[in-house]
Wavefront OBJ file of the C-alpha trace (Angstrom):
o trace
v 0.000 0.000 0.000
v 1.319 3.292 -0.945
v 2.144 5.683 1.746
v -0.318 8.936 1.786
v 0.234 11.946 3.863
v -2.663 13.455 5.156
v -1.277 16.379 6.645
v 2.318 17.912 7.711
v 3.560 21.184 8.955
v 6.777 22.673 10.341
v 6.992 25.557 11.702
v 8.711 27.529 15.038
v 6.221 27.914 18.353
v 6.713 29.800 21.638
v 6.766 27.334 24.494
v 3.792 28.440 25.491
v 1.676 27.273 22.442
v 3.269 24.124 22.548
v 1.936 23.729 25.736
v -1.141 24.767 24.382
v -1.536 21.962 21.207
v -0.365 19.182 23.549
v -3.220 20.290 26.128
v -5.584 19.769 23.411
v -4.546 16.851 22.142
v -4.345 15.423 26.371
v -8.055 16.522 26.488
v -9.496 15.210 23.481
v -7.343 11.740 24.140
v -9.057 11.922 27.763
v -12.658 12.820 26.478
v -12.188 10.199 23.957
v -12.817 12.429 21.174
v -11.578 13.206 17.772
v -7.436 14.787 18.249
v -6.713 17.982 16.725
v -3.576 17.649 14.214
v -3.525 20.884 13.330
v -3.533 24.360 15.171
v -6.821 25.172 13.723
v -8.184 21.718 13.668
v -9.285 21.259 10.226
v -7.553 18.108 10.465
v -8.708 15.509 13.302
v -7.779 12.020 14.048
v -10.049 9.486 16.127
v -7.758 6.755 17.613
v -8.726 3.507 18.779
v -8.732 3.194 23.086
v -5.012 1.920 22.723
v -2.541 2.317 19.913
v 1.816 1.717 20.339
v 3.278 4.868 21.209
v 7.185 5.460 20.310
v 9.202 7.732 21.876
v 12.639 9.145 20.327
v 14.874 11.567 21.512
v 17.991 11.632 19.526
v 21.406 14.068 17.941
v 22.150 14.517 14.885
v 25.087 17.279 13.855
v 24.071 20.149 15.872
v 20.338 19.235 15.895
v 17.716 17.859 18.747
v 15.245 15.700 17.470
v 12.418 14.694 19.819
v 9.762 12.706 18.393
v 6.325 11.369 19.639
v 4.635 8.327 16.975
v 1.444 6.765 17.920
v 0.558 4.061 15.127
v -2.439 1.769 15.075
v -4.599 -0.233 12.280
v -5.875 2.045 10.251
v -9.537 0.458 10.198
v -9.749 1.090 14.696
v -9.049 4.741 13.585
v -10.996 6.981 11.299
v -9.450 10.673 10.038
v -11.563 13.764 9.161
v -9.407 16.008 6.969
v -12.425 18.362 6.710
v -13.253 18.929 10.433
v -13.702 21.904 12.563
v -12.428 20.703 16.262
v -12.610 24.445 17.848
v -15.629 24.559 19.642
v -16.650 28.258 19.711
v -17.005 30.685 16.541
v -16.434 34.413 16.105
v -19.399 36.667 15.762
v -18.812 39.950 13.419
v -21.355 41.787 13.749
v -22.509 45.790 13.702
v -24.282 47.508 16.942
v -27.307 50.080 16.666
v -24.706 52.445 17.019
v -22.889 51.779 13.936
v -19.896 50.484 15.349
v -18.549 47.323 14.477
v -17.878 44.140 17.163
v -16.962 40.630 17.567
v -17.257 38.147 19.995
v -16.265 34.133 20.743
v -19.169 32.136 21.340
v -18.714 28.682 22.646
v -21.028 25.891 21.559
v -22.516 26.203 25.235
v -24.000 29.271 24.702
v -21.347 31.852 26.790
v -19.901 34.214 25.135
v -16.246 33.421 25.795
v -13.942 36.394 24.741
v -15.105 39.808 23.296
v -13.282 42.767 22.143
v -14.376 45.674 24.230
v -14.236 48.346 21.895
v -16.537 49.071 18.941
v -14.491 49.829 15.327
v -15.770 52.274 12.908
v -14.220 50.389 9.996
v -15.460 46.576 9.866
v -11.537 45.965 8.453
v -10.165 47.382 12.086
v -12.630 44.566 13.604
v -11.206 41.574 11.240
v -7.973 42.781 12.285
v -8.741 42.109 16.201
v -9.939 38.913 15.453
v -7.316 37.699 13.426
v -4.634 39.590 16.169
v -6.439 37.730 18.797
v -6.217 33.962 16.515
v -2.526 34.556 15.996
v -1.474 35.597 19.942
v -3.948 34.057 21.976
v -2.614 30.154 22.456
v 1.076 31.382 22.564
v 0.264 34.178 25.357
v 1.957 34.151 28.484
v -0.770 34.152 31.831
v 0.090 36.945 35.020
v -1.576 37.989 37.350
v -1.957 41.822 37.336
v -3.047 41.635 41.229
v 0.471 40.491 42.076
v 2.759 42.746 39.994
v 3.606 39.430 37.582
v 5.422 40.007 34.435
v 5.694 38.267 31.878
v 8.993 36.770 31.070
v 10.656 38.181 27.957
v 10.784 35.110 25.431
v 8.747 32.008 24.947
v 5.070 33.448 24.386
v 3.641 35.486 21.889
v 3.383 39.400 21.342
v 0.114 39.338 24.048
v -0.297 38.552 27.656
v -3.469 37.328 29.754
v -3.286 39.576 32.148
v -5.650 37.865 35.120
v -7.108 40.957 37.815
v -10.275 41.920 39.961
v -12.407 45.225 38.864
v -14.265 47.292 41.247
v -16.490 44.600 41.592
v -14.194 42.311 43.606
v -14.671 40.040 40.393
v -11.815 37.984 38.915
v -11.709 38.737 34.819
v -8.965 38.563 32.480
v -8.071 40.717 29.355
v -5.248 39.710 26.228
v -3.285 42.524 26.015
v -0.581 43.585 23.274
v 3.037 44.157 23.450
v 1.398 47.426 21.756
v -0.079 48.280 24.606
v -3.960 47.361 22.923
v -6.408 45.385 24.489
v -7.293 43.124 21.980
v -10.290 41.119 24.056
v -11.393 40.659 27.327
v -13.417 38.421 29.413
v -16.518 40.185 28.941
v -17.780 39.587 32.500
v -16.461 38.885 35.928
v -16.135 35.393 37.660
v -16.788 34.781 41.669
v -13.286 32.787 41.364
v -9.755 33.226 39.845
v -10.231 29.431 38.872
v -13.065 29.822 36.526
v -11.265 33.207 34.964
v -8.180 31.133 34.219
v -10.658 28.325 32.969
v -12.545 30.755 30.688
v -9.073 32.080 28.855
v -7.922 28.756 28.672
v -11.152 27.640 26.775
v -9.921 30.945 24.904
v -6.613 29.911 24.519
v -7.725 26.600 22.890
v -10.632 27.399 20.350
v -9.625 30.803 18.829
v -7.179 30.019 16.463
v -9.652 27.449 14.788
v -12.993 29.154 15.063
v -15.004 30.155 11.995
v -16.024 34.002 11.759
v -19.358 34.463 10.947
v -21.014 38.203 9.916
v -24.775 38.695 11.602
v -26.552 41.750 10.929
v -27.389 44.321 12.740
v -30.902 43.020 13.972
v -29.376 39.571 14.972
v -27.053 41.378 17.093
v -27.737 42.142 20.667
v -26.905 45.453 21.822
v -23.914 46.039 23.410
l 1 2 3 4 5 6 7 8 9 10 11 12 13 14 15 16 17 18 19 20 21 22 23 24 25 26 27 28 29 30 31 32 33 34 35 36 37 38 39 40 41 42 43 44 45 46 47 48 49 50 51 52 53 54 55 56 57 58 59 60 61 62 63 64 65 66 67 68 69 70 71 72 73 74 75 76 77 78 79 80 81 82 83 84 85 86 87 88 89 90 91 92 93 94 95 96 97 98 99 100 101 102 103 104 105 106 107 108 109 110 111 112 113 114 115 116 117 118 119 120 121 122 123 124 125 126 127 128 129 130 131 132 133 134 135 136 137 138 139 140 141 142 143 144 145 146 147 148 149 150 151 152 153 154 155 156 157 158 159 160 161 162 163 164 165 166 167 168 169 170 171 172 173 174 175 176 177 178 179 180 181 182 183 184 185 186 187 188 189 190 191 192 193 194 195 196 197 198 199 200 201 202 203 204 205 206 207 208 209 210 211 212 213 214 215 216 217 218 219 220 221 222
């Protein structure tokens, strides 16, 4: 049988979105549901309840390689090239006002991540989604409360910064080595734990949720 590859990418990640893929692919393993292969998961793989698992750490020249195989019968497995494993989408959509918005909506319902700010120019809102999709599983976590920073290498150009408002409620807001908020919890939590669980649901379904345009009477006001 002739070898096919299904899918294959190389490219460079912080530490902090590795961290990110491999806790996706630990929770869907532990769920026992379809594994993201790709960031985005467009690409999913359903293995069987126990597959061999190969482990390789080895030099070569000046190179690391560390590798990580599972392999199984191909019939106890089934592969969806055409999936959609993030589980929340963006909404685009305009306000009575005029002003242009997005949110993440997770399958649940709850409105997961929003961007705070209303954009004149639908382009500027695009922009904050797609800023959001490329920074949010590589972003370092502090907590603002504390006076944490966020060490200088192995993220992305954002930071979760978690903190309490006014309120005495624990939120959290992705913020830009710019200096930009680019979204924000939307509401406040009664504990730290569910703020950190909310970004990490963040963290896990932006970069492979669909955007989808409403208009302005599907919309509810902001």
């Amino acid at each position: 049988m002739v070898d096919e590859t299904v899918h294959e990418s190389r490219e460079s990640r912080s530490r902090q979105a590795l961290a990110t893929y491999f806790r996706r692919i630990a929770a869907a393993l532990g769920r026992g549901e379809p594994v993201p292969v790709d960031d985005a998961g467009t690409v999913t793989v359903d293995p069987p309840a126990e597959q061999a698992v190969e482990v390789e750490l080895e030099r070569e020249d000046d190179a690391v390689r560390f590798e990580l195989e599972m392999e199984w019968p191909e019939a106890e497995g089934e592969i969806d090239a055409d999936a959609d494993a993030s589980k929340a989408d963006f909404e685009l959509y305009e306000d009575t006002a005029g002003k242009w918005r997005w949110r993440l909506t997770h399958v649940n319902g709850n409105i997961i991540a929003d961007g705070g700010e209303g954009y004149s120019d639908k382009r500027d809102a695009k922009a904050g989604i797609e800023s959001v999709q490329r920074n949010a599983a590589g972003a370092h976590v502090v907590d603002a409360d504390a006076d944490e920073e966020a060490p200088d290498d192995g993220g992305s150009n954002a930071t979760f910064e978690l903190f309490r408002d006014a309120a005495e409620k624990h939120r959290w807001r992705l913020t830009h080595d710019n200096g930009n908020i680019i979204a924000d919890s939307g509401q406040g939590y009664a504990s730290k734990q569910k703020a950190e669980q909310g970004l990490e649901s963040v963290k896990s379904n932006a970069v492979g949720a669909a955007v989808n345009e409403s208009s302005p009477d599907d919309a509810t006001t902001e």
